[in-house]
PLY file of the C-alpha trace (Angstrom):
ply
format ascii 1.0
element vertex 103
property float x
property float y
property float z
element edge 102
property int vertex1
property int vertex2
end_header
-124.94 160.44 107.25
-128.59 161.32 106.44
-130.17 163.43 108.51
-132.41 162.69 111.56
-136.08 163.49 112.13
-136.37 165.95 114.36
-139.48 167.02 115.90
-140.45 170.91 115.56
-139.14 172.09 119.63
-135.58 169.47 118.73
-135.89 171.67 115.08
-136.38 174.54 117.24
-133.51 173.91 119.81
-131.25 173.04 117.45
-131.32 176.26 115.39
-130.77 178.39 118.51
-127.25 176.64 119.34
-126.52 177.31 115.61
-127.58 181.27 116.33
-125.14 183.37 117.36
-128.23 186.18 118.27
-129.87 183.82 120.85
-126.36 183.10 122.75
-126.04 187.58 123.02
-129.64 187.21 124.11
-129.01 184.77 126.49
-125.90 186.42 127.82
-127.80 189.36 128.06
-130.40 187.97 130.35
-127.60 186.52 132.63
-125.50 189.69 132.93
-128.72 192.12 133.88
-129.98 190.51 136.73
-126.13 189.85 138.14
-125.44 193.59 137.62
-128.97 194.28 138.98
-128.62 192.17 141.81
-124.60 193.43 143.00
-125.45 196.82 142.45
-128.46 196.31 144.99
-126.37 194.33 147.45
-123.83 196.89 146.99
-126.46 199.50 148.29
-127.58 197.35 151.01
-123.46 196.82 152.18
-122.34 200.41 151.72
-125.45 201.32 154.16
-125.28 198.72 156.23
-128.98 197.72 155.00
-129.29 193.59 155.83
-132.80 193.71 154.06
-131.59 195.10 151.08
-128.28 192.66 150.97
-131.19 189.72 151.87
-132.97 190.39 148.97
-130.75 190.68 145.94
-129.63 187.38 147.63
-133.49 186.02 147.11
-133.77 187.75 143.30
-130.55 185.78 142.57
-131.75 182.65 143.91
-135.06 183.35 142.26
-133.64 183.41 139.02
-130.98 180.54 139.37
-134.63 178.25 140.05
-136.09 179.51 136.96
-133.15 179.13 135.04
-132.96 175.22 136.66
-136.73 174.83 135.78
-136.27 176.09 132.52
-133.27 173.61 131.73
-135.07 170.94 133.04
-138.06 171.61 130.34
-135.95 171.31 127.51
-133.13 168.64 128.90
-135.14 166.13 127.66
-135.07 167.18 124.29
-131.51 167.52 124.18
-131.15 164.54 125.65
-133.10 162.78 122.22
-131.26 164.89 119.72
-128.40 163.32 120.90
-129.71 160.14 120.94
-131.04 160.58 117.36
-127.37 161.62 115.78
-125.82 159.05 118.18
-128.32 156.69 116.10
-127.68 157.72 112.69
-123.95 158.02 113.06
-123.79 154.43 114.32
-126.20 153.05 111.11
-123.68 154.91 109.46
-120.93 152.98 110.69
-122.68 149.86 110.74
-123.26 150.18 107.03
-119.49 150.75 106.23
-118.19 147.78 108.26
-120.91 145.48 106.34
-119.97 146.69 103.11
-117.05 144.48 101.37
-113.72 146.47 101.12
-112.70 146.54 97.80
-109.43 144.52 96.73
0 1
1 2
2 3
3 4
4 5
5 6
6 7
7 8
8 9
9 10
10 11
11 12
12 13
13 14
14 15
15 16
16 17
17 18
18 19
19 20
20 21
21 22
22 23
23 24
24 25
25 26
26 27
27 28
28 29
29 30
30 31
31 32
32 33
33 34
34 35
35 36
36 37
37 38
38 39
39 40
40 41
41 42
42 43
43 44
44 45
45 46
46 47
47 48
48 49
49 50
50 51
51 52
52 53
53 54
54 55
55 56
56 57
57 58
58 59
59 60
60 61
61 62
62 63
63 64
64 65
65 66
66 67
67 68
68 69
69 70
70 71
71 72
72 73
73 74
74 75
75 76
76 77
77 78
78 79
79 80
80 81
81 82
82 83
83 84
84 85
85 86
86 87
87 88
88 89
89 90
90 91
91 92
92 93
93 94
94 95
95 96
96 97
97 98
98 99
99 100
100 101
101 102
């Protein structure tokens, strides 16, 4: 199967699923602001503190939008790398299935 042309963000995208670094990154990102967030609403519980409680609730909804407006930037991208192996894999195909099998 040949390789696709990718554009340089599908180029881009595709070497950070291969990276192992960018997932720890990512991970990263995702644990600090949940640790951040229970340790404030832990606070705001243990002294009975509703607007402390109220707003790790907001930072953790503040970050779950980012994190859906970030997805939805590069969703589309994903969306035609798959496409574009879908594509080649099925020329692929297509070019076995014409060729004559040998006797």
């Amino acid at each position: 199967m040949s390789l696709p042309d990718f554009t340089d963000d599908e180029k881009y995208l595709i070497q950070c699923a291969k990276s192992t670094t960018a997932t720890v990154q990512t991970n990263s990102y995702m644990w600090g602001y949940l640790v951040g967030t229970a340790v404030l609403a832990g606070f705001g519980a243990y002294h009975d503190n509703t607007p402390m409680m109220m707003s790790a609730f907001i930072v953790v909804c503040g970050f779950r939008i980012y994190e859906e407006i970030f997805q939805a930037k590069w969703l589309p991208l994903w969306r035609s790398i798959i496409a574009k192996y879908e594509s080649a894999a099925h020329d692929e195909f297509d070019q076995k299935e014409s060729e004559p099998t040998p006797r």
